[in-house]
N, C-alpha and C positions, 0 to 999 in steps of 0.2 A: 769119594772125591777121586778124580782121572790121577795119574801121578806122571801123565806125560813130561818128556824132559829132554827138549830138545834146545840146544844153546848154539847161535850164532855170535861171535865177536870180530867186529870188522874194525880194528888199528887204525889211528890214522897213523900221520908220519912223524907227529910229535907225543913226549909223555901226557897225560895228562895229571894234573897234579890232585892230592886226595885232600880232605878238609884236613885242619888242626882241631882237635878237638879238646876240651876238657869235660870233666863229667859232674854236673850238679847235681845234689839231692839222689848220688844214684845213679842214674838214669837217664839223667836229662843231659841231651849232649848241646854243648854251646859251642859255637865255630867263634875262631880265633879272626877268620878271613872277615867277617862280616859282625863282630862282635854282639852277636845276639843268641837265644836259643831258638833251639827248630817249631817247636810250636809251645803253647800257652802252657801257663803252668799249670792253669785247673785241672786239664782234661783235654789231652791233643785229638785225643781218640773221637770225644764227645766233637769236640769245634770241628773236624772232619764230615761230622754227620750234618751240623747243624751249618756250619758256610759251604760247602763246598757239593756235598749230596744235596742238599737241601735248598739250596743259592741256585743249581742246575736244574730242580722238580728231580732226582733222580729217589729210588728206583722207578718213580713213574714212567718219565720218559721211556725207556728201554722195554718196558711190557710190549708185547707183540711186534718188537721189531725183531729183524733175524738178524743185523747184526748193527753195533751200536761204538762210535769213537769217541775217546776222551781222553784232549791232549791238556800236558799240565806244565806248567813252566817250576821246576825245582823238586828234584825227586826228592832229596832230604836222605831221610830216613826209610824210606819207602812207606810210611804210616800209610798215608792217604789210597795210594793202592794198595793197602791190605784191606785197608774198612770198606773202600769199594769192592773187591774180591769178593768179600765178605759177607755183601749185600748183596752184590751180585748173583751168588748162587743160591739164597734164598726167592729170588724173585723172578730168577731168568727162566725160559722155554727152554726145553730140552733139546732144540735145535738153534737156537741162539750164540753169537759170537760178540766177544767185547773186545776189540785193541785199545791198549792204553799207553798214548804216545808220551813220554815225560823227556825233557830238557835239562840237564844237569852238568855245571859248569866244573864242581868237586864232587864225584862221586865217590860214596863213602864204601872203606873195607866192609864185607861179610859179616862179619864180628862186633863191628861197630854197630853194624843194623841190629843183628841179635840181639845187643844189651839194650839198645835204644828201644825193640816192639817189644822186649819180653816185658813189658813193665802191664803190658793188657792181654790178659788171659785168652780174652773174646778174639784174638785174633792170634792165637797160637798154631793154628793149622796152617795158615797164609801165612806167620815169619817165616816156620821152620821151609814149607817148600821154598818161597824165595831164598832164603841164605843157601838150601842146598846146591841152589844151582847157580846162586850168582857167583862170576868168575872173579878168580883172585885177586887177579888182577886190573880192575875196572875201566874200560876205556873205549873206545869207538861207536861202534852202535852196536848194543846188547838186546840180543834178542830170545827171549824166553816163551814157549808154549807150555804153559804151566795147566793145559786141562782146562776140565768146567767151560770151555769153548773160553776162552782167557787166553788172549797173547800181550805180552806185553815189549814194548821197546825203550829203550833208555839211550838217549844220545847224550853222550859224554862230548861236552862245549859249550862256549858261548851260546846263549839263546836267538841272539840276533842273528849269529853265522849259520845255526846250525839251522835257522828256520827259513831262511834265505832257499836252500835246497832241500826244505821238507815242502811237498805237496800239499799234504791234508788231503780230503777237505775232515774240519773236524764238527763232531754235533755238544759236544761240551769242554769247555776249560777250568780246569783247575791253575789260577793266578797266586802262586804260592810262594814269591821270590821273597827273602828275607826283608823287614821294615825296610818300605820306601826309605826313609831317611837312611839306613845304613846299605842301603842297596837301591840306589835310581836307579841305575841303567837297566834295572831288571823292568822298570817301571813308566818309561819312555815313549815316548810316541811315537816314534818313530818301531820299535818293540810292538806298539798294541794295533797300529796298523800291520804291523805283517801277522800279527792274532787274527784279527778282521779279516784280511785277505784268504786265510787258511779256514776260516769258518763257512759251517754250511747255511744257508736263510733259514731264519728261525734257529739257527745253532745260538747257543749261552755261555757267558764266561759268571763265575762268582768267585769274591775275594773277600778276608776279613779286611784287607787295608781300604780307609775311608779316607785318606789325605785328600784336600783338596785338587794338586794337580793328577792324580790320580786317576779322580773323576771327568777333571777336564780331556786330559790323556786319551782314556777312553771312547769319551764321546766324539772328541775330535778325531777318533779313528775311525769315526761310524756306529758306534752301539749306541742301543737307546738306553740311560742307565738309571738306573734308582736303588735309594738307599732301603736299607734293613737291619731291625734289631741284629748288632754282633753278638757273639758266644761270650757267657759270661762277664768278665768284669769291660769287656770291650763294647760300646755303647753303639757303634754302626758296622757295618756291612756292606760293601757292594755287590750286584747281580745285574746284568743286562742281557739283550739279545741283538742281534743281527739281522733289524727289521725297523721297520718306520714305528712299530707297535710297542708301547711299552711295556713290562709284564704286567698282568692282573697283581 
């Protein structure tokens, strides 16, 4: 693995504030701000694979492209970019590059990631680079060249502000904001229109959240959307794309 390690952090003018956290079962970190945990209790690692890789066709999509974006609304924990990392260097061309643009309103300390990824073995090479290089202090736009053709960026803010002045275009989304019910504004229409906007045609968003205005949310932003077995004890799924065409 590359062990490149180069780190941008661009401040804005205000702090940004870090989650609250408490710690269940161990491990499992639950945020005080938004009263829920970061992902399922079966198996976050697993619902990663199976909503989110798997709601995109990824690693298929990315075979033979040289370079491939995938922008995610809530970094968390950074799971979800580790299992894609993860996948990633199993499937990618040696000339191949991945940016992974993520959105995060609480970005969480180093330490806090540690104990939250060290709980999956399978992705102990992707926690420990990420923690070495993420900064102590978390805040602005974080920008990390972590090797394996992998950059990745984490914009500490609001999603709606911060996506207002992000460009894109992106070829997949990771929709990852805490339960609609404990977190709408993540989940907005006015939110999934500027998703739409920043997508490329034939670009795809997948989530586990199946709420009805969710659905409508989406669609009314432009995706064509349809439902899908969720992970585990979760019974639905969403996945769309950004075309008149619905997926197969």
């Amino acid at each position: 693995m590359s062990t490149a390690n180069t780190e941008t952090v661009s401040a804005p003018a205000h702090a940004i504030q870090g989650q609250t956290l408490e710690w269940h079962a161990g491990d499992m970190p639950y945020s005080h701000e938004f009263g829920d945990h970061f992902y399922c209790r079966e198996d976050g690692r697993l619902e990663c694979g199976h909503v989110f890789l798997g709601g995109n066709d990824l690693p298929q999509r990315w075979r033979g492209r040289d370079d491939f974006r995938i922008g995610e609304l809530g970094f968390g924990t950074g799971l979800n970019f580790c299992e894609t990392w993860r996948q990633w260097k199993e499937a990618r061309s040696e000339t191949a590059s991945l940016h992974f643009i993520s959105f995060e309103r609480f970005p969480m300390k180093a330490g806090d990631i540690d104990r939250a990824l060290s709980h999956w073995p399978q992705i102990d090479a992707e926690r420990q680079a990420l923690c070495a290089r993420w900064p102590a202090q978390p805040s602005g736009e974080i920008r990390l060249d972590l090797g394996d053709g992998v950059r990745l960026t984490v914009v500490c803010g609001t999603a709606f502000d911060e996506l207002a002045r992000f460009d894109g275009p992106v070829d997949a989304w990771y929709l990852d904001g805490f339960a609609p019910r404990r977190n709408p504004d993540m989940w907005s229409l006015d939110l999934m229109r500027r998703v739409w906007e920043r997508t490329v045609d034939g670009g795809t968003f997948a989530t586990y959240a199946a709420a009805g205005f969710v659905r409508r949310n989406l669609q009314s932003a432009g995706f064509s959307v349809e439902r899908k077995p969720g992970f585990g004890s979760k019974r639905e799924m969403l996945r769309g794309v950004k075309s008149s065409l619905h997926l197969a």
